[in-house]
Each structure stands twice: as C-alpha cells, then as structure tokens.
C-alpha positions in Angstrom: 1.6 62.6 11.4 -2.2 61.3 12.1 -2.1 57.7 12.2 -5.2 57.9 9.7 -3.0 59.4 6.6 -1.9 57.1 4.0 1.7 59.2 4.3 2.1 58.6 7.7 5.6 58.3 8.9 6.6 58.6 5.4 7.6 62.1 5.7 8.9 63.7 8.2 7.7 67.5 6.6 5.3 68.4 4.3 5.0 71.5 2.9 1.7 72.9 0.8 2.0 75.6 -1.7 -1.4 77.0 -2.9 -3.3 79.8 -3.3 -6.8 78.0 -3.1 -6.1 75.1 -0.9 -8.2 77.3 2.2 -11.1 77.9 0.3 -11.3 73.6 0.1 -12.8 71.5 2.4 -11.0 68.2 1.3 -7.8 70.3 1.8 -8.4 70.9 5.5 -7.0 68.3 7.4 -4.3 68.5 5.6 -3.4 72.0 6.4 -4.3 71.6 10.0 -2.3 68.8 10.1 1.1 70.4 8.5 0.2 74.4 10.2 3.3 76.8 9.1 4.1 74.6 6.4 1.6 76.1 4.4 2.2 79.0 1.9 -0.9 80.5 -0.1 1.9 82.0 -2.5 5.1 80.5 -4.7 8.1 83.1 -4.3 11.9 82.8 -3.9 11.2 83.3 -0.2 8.7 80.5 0.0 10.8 78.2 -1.1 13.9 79.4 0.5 12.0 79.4 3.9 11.2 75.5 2.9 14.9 75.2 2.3 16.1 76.8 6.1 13.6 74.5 7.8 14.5 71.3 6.3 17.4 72.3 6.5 17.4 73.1 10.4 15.4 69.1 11.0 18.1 67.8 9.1 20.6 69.1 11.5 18.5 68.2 14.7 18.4 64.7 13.2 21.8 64.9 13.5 22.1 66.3 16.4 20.1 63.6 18.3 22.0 60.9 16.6 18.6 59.9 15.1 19.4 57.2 12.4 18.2 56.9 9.2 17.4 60.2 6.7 14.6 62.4 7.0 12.2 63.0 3.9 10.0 66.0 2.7 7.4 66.5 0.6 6.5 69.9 -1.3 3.0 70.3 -3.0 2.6 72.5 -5.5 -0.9 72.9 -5.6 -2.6 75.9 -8.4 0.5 77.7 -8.3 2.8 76.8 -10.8 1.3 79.9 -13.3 3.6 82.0 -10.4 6.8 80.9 -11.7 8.3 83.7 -13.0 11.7 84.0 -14.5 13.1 85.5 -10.8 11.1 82.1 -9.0 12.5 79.5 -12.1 15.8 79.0 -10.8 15.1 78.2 -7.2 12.1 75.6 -8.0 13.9 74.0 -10.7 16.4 73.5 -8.5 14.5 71.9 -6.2 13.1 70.2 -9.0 16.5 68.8 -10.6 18.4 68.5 -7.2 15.5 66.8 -5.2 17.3 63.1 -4.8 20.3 65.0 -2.4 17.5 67.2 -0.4 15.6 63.8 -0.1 13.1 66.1 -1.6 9.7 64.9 -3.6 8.2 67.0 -5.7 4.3 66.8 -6.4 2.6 69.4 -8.9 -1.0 69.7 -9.0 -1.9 71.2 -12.5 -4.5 71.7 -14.8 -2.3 72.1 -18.1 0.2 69.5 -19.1 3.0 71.6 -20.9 1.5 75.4 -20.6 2.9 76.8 -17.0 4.9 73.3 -16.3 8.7 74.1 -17.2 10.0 71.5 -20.0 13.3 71.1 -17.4 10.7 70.4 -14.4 8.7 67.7 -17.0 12.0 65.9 -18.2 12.6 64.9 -14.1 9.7 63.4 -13.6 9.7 60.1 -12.0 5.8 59.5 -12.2 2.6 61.5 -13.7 -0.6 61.0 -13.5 -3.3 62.2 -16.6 -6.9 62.4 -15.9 -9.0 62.9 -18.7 -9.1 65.7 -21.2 -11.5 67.0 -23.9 -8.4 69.2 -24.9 -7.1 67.2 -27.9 -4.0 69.5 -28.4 -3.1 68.5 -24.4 -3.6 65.0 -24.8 -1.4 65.1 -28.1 1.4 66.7 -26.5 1.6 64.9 -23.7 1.4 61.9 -25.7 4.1 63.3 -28.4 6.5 64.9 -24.9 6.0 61.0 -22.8 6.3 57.9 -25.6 8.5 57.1 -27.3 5.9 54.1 -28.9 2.6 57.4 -29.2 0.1 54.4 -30.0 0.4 52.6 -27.3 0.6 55.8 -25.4 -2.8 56.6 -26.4 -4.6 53.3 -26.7 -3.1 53.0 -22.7 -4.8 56.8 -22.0 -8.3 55.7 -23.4 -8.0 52.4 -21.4 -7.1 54.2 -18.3 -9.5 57.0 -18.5 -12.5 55.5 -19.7 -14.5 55.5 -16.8 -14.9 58.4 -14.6 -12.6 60.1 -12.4 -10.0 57.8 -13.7 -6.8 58.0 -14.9 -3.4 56.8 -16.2 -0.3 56.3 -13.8 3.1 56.2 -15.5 5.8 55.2 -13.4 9.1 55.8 -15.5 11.3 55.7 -12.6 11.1 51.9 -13.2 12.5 50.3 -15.7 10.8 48.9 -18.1 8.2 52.0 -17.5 5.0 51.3 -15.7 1.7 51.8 -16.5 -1.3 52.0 -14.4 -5.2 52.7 -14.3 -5.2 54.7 -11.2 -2.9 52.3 -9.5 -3.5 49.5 -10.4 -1.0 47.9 -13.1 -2.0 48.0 -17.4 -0.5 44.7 -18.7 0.4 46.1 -22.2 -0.8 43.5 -25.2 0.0 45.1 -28.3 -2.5 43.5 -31.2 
C-alpha cells in the first residue's frame, strides 16, 4: 500500500510464501509492507489461513457497501519443492480456481517442470524464462509452451541474450504475446 510500489492499489492483499525471503534484503520492504501475510512455510494451513482472511475482506467489502471487487496476490517464493501430495490439492485449487477468488498466482522457481505441477503449468496466463545453461530445461519448456518449438527458441535466444534478461510470454492474449523483459518481440519468421 506505499505509494512508491509499482502494485499499489492494485491489490488489496498480498500474501508471501517463502522460506528464504528474511534472509534477503531486496525482499524487505516487501515483508514490512504486507506483516502477517507472510508465511516462511507452504502447508494446508498456510493456505487455508490465506483462504479465511480473504475471505473475511471480502465480506467487510461487503459489509461497507464498498464497490467494485477486491484482488489478492499469493507469491510463492522457494517453496514450491513443499508440495506434497497432502498440500497438492489445496494449491492447485487455488491454482485452477483463482479467476472466482480474484486470486493471482505468482511462482518464483528455479526449475521449469521439476517441483512445478503439470496441472499448475497448463493455467498459466503468463511466464517469464530467464536464461539457462540447462539444455534439458530449456528443451522442455520449449517442447511443454509451443506449439511452433523454432520460433520458441529463436524467441528465447533473442530475449535472453543479454544479461539478466529474459522472455515474457503472455498467452492469456490471443494471438500469444511475446516479450524481452516487457517490452513486445515482433515475431518475423525468415
């Protein structure tokens, strides 16, 4: 809710799951910023607690007569490797059922396909890929994403050829978009 954040306003709760975001600096303000809506562990009774107090807004909302629908934010942050088969259910949930909880869902991973569940990766509406050296990665992300896997890849090595960059897919649009960082790829094929 600073006015300095390039979210603010847009949600009206955020929520932070991560087991390492207090041992980072540039995660700080953040958490100071969001206080009990941070969890340093990904359990049915994390996410159920997340549930009960968007819940609970909701219904003050609607209780004050407040117009217009509230929207939350969940960050999984170095945690996904906790979803066990007793945790799947509830955060696929949340994943598959976000558009009626005016939920969105970011993940914050370092492997594309390994901890990521395929039913989580299938309702994606955008991903971003930085760089990888990890050639069986890039080819299953490029094999699981496009449909066209050359322009797929000629689009990552555009995107990520300089440092710290990386490739932006928007498929929630239609046609998809693509982007280095965020700014738009205008797609010639040769």
């Amino acid at each position: 809710m600073k006015k300095e954040s390039p979210w603010y306003k847009h949600f009206d709760l955020i929520f932070v799951i991560s087991p390492t975001a207090l041992s980072d600096d540039k995660m700080r303000p953040l958490l100071d910023d969001i206080g009990d809506q941070f969890y340093d562990t990904l359990s049915n009774d994390v996410l159920e607690d997340i549930i009960a107090k968007t819940e609970a807004y909701t219904e003050r909302l609607e209780r004050k007569n407040k117009r217009g629908k509230p929207n939350y934010l969940i960050v999984y942050d170095d945690c996904i490797h906790m979803i066990k088969s007793k945790n799947a259910s509830l955060v696929t949930k949340l994943a598959t059922q976000n558009r009626h909880m005016l939920l969105t869902n970011v993940y914050l991973l370092q492997k594309w396909n390994t901890y990521l569940p395929t039913l989580i990766r299938s309702n994606l509406d955008c991903v971003s890929f930085f760089h990888t050296d990890n050639k069986a990665e890039l080819d299953s992300f490029v094999k699981e994403i496009g449909t066209d896997e050359y322009k797929l890849m000629k689009l990552y090595e555009f995107a990520t050829a300089e440092p710290y960059s990386f490739l932006h897919i928007n498929m929630y649009s239609q046609p998809i978009r693509y982007f280095r960082r965020f700014d738009p790829i205008e797609w010639k094929a040769n």
